[in-house]
N, C-alpha and C positions, 0 to 999 in steps of 0.2 A: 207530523210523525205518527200521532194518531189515528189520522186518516186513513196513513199509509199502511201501517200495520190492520185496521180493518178491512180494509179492501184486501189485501194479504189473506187473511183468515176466513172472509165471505168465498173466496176463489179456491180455498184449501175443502169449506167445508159443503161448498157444491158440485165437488168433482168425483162424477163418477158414483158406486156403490155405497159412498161414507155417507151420503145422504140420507139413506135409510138408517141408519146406525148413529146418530146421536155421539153417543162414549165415546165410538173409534173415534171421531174428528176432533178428541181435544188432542193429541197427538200432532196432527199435522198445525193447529190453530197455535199448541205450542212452540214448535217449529218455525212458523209465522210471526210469532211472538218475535223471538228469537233475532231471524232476519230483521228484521224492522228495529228491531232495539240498536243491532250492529252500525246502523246506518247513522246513528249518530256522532261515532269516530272515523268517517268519512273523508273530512281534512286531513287528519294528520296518519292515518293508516288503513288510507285507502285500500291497500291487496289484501291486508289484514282481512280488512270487510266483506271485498269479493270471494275469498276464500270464504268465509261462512257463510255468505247468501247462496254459494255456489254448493257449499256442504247440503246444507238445508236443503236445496231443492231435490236434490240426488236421495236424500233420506227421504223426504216426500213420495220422489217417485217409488223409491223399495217399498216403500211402505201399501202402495197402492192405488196412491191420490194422482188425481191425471194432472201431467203438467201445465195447466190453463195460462192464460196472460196475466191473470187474476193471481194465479195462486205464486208466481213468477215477478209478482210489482218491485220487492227485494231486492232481485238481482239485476229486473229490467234499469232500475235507479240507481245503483254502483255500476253498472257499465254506462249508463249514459255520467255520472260524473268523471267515471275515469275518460269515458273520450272527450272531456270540456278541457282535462287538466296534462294528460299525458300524451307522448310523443306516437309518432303516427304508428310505431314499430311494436310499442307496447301496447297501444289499444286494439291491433290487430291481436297479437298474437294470444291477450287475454279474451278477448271475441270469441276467435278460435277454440282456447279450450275451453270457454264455457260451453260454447254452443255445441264440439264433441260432449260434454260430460252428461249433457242433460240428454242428450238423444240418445248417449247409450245406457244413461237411467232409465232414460220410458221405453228403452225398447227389449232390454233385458231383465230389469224388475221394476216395470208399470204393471199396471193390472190387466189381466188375459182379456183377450177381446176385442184391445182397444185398434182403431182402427191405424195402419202403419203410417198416413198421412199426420195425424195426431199427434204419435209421438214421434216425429222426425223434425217435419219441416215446422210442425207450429213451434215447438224450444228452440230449432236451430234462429227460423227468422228473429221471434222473439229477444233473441242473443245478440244477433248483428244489429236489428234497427239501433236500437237507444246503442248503442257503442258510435254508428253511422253518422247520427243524430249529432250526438256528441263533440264528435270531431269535426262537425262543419260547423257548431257553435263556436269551437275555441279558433276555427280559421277564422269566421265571421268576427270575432271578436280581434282577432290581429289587424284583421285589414282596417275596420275601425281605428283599431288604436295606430295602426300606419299613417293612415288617412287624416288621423289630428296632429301627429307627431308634424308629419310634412304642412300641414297647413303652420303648426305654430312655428315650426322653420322659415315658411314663406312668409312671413308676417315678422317673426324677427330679423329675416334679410329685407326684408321693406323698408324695416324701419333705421334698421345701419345704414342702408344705402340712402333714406332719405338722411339722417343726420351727416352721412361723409359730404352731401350735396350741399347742406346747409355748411357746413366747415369750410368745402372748396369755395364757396359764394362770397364767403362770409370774408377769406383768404383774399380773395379779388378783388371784393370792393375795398380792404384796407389797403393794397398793393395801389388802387387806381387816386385814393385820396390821399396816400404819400404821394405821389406821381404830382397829383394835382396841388396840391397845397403845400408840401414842403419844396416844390420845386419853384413853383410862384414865389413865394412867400421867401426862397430864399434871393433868388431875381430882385426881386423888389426889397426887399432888404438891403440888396447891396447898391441898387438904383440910389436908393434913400440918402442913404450915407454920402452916396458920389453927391447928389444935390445937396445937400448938407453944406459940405465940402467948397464946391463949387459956388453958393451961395455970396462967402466970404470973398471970395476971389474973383471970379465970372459968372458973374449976375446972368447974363444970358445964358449961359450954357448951364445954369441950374437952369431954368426954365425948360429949354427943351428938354435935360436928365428929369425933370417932373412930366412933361406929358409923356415919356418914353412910359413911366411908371404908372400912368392915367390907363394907357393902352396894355400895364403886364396887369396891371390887377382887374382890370375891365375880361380881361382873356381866361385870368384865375375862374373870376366869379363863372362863366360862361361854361367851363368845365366843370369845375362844384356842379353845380348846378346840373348836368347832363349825367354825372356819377352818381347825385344823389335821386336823379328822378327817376335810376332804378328801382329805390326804392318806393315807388308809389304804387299806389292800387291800379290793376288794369284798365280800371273805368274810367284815373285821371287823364284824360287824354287833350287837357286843351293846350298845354307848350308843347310842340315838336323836339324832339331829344336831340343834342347836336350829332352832327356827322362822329362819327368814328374818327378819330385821331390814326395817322398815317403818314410815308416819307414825304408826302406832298406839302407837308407840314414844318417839314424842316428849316427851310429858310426863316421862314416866322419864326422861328423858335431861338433860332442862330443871330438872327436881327436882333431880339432881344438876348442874348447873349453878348452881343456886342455892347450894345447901351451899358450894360453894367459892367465893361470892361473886358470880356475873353474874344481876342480872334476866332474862329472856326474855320478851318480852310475844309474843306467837302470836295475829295476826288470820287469821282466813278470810274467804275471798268466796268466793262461788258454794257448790256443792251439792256437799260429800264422794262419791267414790264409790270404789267396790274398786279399787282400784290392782292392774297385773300386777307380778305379783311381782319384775321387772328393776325397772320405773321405783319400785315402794315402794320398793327395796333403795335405789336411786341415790338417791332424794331424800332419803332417810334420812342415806346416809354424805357428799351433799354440804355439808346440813345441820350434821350431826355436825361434818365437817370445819371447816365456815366459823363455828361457832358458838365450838369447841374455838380456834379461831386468836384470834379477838375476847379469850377470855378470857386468853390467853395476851399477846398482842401489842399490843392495844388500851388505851389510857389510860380503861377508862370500865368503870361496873359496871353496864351496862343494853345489852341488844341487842333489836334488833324481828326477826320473821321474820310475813313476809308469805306468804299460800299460797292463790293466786289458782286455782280450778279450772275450765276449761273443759267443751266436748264434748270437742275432739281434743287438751288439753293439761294442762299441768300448767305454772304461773309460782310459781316459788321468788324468795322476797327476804329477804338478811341484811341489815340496815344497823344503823349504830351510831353513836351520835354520838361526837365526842372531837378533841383537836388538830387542828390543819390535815396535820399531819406525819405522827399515826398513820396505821401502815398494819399494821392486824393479819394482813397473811399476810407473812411473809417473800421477801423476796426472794430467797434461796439455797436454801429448803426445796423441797419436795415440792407445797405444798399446794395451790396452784392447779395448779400441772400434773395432778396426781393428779383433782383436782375435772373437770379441762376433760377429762381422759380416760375419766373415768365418763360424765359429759353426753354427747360424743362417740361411744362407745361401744353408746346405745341412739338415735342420731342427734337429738340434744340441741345447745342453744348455750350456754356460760355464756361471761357478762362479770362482772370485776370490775376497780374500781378505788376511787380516793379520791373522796370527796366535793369540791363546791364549798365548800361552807361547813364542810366539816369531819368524819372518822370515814372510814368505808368502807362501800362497798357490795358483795354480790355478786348477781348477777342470774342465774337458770339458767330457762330452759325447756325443757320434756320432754314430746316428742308421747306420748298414749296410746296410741298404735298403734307401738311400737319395730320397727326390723327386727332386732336382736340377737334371740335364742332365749333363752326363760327360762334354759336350761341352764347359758348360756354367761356369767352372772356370777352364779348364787344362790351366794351365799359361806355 
């Protein structure tokens, strides 16, 4: 501020005639004084301050002192802070009248002589730069602050969308190791029990319910194992991952199904074709799912699965006869939730509910055309 206010004063008292004259120039030096001191309540009453830099210089000029850049550093410095801080419409029009106010100071009481270039254009430009100045600092300054606002946007949407990525992941592999392990595990469960069973009774035919169960948990492990070696580092590469589970898979599945007691009877309609590898996966483990619950929860040892093919679709049917009451999916478990969020998933609808006359039904259709990505559920 010091600085400012002497450069102020060296610009007052080498303008013009006051040079010679000593005494005159404390007049304008006070003046100088003045402007510069104003400059300190700049923040909070900024027009306040333009107003007196602007007084000052105009008394300068009457007084006879040429309006130099020098003797002008006051007002140059209030209009360049008004244009850092105010709207475009203010910094104009305060521009505007300083820059009339001073030109018609020096040109009607500036000192005789001076030449009209002088007092015109050197206060007018003097006027508009630092105002000019001004307002491309506070644009410059928005776009900066746009420019970080949006980067920290795109870096917080990075970072949601990597965590929803890690959720849905996260959703799938528990989705595929219910699939795989509660549905084995329930198989072989019930295998067990039959050889058990049978043991007492027909010693042979525990034997063969035991290899039936050699070959469900020999099938478990093989699964586990392909589910969990998603989780490995890219670099593990020495077991090849098993195939993708799919309709082609059904018999085997159905086979054991049988072993542990549930008929399947599997009608088709329409004309098989290559399933993309999301919708084989889904109709497989919806399948799996609603198949494994029947033999679990259902009063009956017979289930139908119906598997209707279209152009653009896929129609899945479990049904099973039995009580009014049975209802082979649980109601505190997983497994409809699990089922509607695979369907869902490759934009699919399942229903399921009870029968009128009796058992349950589950109903799923699956367009051939999914918008999920194979990637985003080959388990």
């Amino acid at each position: 501020m010091l600085l400012l206010i002497g450069v102020s004063v060296v610009g007052t008292v080498v303008s013009g005639d006051k040079l010679m004259h000593p005494l005159a120039a404390w007049p304008g030096m006070v003046l100088s004084a003045v402007a510069g001191l104003s400059l300190l309540w700049h923040r909070s009453h900024l027009r306040s301050v333009l107003v007196v830099t602007m007084a000052c210089a105009m008394v300068e000029a009457a007084l006879g002192y040429l309006l130099n850049p020098l003797a002008m550093t006051p007002l140059i410095v209030a209009l360049y802070f008004l244009g850092t801080r105010a709207e475009r419409r203010t910094v104009r029009n305060w521009s505007v009248g300083a820059a009339l106010s001073v030109m018609v100071a020096g040109v009607l009481l500036g000192p005789s002589g001076t030449p009209l270039v002088l007092s015109t254009v050197n206060p007018m430009a003097w006027a508009f730069l630092p105002a000019a100045l001004g307002s491309y600092v506070q644009m410059r300054r928005a776009y900066v602050a746009e420019a970080h606002a949006r980067a920290e946007h795109a870096e917080r949407t990075r970072e949601e969308e990597a965590r929803y990525r890690v959720a849905q992941e996260r959703m799938r592999i528990a989705r595929d190791l219910h699939d795989v392990v509660a549905h084995h595990l329930t198989l072989a469960n019930t295998q067990a029990g039959i050889a058990s069973h049978l043991a007492r009774t027909h010693p042979e035919q525990s034997i063969e319910m035991l290899d039936n169960l050699v070959g469900e948990t020999a099938s478990a492990l093989q699964e586990l194992k392909a589910t969990v070696g998603l989780l490995r580092e890219d670099t593990d590469t020495d077991s090849p991952l098993e195939p993708v589970p799919s309709l082609d898979r059904l018999p085997e599945f159905t086979e054991s199904l049988a072993a542990a007691g549930l008929q399947v009877e599997v009608r088709v309609q329409g004309a098989p074709c290559q399933l993309p590898s999301t919708i084989g996966l889904t109709a497989f483990r919806i399948l799996q799912e609603a198949l494994t619950n029947v033999s679990k929860h259902a009063q009956t040892q017979a289930a139908c699965v119906h598997l209707t093919y279209a152009p653009d679709r896929l129609t899945l049917r479990v049904s099973n006869d039995g009580p009014r009451t049975a209802a082979p999916v649980s109601s505190t478990g997983f497994g409809l939730i699990g089922m509607r969020e695979r369907a869902q998933a490759v934009d699919g609808t399942l229903t399921a509910g009870p029968r009128p006359d009796g058992g349950f039904d589950v109903t799923c259709v699956l367009p051939l055309d999914p918008i999920g990505s194979p990637e985003s559920f080959v388990s």
